[in-house]
VOGU-63610 format. One record per residue (C-alpha): residue in three letters; z, y, x. Coordinates in steps of 0.2 Angstrom, whole numbers, plus 5000, padded with zeros to 4 digits. Each point is the difference from the previous one (the first is absolute). Example, Ala and Ser with C-alpha at 12.3 -4.5 7.8 and 13.67 -1.06 7.14 Angstrom:
2
ALA503949785062
SER499750175006
# end
This chain:
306
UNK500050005000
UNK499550175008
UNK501450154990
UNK499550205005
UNK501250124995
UNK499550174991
UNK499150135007
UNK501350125010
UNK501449894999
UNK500449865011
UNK501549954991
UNK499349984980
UNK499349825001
UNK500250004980
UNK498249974988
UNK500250124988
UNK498650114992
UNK500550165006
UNK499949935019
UNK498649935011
UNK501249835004
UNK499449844999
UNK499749845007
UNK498549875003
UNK500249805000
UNK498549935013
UNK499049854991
UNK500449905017
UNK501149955013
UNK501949975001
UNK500450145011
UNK499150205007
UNK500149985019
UNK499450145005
UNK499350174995
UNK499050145010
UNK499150184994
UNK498249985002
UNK498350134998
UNK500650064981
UNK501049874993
UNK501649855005
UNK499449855006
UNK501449854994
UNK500049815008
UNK500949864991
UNK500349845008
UNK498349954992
UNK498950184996
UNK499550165003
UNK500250144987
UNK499650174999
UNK501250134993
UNK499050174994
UNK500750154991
UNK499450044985
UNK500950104991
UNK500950034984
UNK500249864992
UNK500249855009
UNK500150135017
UNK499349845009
UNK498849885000
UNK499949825010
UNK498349905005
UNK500249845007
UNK498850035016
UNK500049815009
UNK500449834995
UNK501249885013
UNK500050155013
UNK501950025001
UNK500950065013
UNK501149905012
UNK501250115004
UNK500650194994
UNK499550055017
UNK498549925001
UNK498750144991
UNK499250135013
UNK499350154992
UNK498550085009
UNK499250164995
UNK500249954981
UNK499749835003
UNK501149845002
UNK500049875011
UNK501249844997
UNK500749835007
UNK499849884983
UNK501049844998
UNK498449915010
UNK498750115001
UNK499850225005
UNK499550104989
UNK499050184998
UNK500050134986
UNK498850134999
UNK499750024981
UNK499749805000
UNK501149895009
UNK499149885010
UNK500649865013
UNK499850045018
UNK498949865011
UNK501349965012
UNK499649895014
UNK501649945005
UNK500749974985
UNK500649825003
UNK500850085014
UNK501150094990
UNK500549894988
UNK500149855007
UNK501450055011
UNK501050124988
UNK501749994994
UNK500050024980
UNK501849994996
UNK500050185012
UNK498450084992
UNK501050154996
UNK500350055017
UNK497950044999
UNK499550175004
UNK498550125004
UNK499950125014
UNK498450125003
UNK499350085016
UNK498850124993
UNK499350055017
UNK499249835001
UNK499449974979
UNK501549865002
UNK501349924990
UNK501249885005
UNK501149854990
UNK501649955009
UNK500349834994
UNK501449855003
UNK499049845007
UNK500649824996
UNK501749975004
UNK500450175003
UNK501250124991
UNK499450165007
UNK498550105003
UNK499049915014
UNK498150024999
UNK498950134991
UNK498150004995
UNK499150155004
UNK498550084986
UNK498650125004
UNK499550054988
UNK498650105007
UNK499349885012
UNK500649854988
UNK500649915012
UNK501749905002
UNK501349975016
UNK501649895000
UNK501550005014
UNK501949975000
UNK501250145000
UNK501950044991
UNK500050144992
UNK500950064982
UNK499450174998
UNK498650135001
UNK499550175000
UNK498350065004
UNK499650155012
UNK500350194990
UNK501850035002
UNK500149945017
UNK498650005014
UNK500049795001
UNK500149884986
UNK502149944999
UNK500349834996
UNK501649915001
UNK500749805002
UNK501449914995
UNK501050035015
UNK500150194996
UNK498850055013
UNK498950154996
UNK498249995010
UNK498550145001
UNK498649904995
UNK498450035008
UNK500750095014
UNK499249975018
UNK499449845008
UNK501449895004
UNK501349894993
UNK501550135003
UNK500049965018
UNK498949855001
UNK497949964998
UNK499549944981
UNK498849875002
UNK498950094985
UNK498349894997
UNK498649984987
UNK499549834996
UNK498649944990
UNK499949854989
UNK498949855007
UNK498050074995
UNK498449914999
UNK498550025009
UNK498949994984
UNK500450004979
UNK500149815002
UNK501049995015
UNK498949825004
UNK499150075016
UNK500949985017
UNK500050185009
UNK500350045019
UNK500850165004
UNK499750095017
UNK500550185000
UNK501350124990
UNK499650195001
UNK502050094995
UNK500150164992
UNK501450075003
UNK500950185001
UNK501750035009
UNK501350115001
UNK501650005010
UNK500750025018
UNK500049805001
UNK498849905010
UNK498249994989
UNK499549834996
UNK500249874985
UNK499849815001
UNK498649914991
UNK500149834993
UNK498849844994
UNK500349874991
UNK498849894994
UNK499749844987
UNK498649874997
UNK500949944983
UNK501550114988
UNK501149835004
UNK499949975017
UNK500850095016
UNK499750165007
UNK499150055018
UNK500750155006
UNK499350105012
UNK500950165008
UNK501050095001
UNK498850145009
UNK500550185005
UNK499050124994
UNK500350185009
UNK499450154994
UNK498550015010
UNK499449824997
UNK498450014989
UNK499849814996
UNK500949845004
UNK499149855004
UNK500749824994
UNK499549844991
UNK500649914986
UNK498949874992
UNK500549984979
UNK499650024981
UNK501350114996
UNK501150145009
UNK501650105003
UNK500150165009
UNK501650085005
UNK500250185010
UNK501850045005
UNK501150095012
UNK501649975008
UNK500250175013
UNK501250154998
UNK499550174995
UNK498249954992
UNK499350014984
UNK498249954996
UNK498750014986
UNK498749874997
UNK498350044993
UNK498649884996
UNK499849885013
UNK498649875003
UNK499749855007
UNK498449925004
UNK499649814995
UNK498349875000
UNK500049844991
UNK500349855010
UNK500449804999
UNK501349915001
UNK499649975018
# end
């Protein structure tokens, strides 16, 4: 049941015809998780749906539309609002609503629910970095109690990142120069703020998922040479490290090959690896570096299986 008081009062709750009290039961769900302000209207999630809460006016002062069907939220914390928009973390799915709520294409999915702790779904929230079009979920995995790992949205580029990390809160950039996030041990931390792991080197990486040569994936493919493209910034010593694996068959072991340091000046990097299927991996493990990586290519002929 969503209750509004009367206009100019926050304390007459009462329906009478002399006020603009009233109250509203939702057709579904058992409970309202969550609620958030959007472009000209509420937005409302049940356990199950989505509604929308309008004003309208004398005399009903508002009206409700169910928006989407089985697109609850998982947690009160879990909707991200972005320029009038939501974005949110369903019971097994993530969800988007820009005047039609429509399920996100998620990649790792399976990676996300497979290994998450449902009887601590509450302790789900949503954390935004503007700056880079991103929105994170901070989730409890499997046999966990608290916050552990986090799923990463771009919702410009559409593409998804996942990692482990504890952290209970959130605030983005505005207020303060850096994004402030906290843990369950009390710690505060400036998020996004320089290179290094307080005094240590993050090894920060991007990893692909294992591609095909062709649409069928039948043909064998021999790969000779990677051409980088990447940016850097930092006082740190420039270079990445690039990495191969490689697969004849989805069930059978991987051939890796690397890892190979790629400095800032190297313009290609010359290898072989022999396989149907591959797994790239850029990453970094020095202090005071940060790096960018553009469109890289890698040159490749068909070939036999000797």
């Amino acid at each position: 049941t969503v209750r509004w008081c009367s206009q100019e009062s926050l304390s007459d709750w009462n329906t009478k015809i002399t006020n603009t009290a009233g109250a509203t039961r939702l057709g579904t769900g058992t409970n309202i998780e969550a609620a958030a302000k959007a472009r000209g209207q509420m937005v409302l999630w049940t356990d199950v749906d989505m509604y929308s809460m309008q004003f309208t006016g004398p005399p009903f002062t508002f009206s409700f539309q169910q928006l989407g069907e089985a697109s609850g939220t998982i947690s009160k914390n879990s909707p991200a609002m972005i320029e009038g928009g939501a974005f949110w973390m369903g019971v097994d799915n993530f969800y988007a609503y820009d005047g039609a709520v429509k399920t996100l294409k998620c990649p790792v999915l399976n990676h996300v629910f497979d290994s998450f702790n449902q009887t601590q779904r509450e302790k789900v929230f949503s954390a935004e970095i503007i700056e880079f079009n991103e929105i994170w979920w901070f989730y409890p995995s499997a046999g966990q109690t608290e916050v552990d790992k986090y799923v990463i949205y771009n919702y410009i580029d559409n593409t998804w990142s996942i990692g482990s990390l504890s952290r209970t809160a959130w605030h983005d950039a505005g207020i303060f120069t850096f994004p402030i996030a906290t843990n369950s041990t009390g710690f505060v931390f400036n998020q996004e703020n320089g290179f290094n792991d307080e005094s240590s080197a993050i090894t920060a990486f991007i990893e692909t998922g294992f591609f095909t040569g062709d649409q069928a994936g039948n043909s064998i493919y021999f790969v000779n040479k990677i051409v980088p493209d990447t940016t850097f910034t930092g006082t740190g010593t420039k270079e990445i490290k690039f990495q191969m694996k490689s697969k004849l068959y989805p069930n059978t072991s991987e051939t890796t090959k690397g890892p190979f340091t790629l400095a800032e000046t190297k313009g290609k990097l010359n290898l072989r690896s022999r396989g149907r299927s591959f797994q790239s991996k850029y990453f970094s493990d020095n202090l005071d570096i940060g790096w960018r990586l553009g469109t890289w290519r890698m040159q490749a002929q068909a070939d036999g299986m000797r």
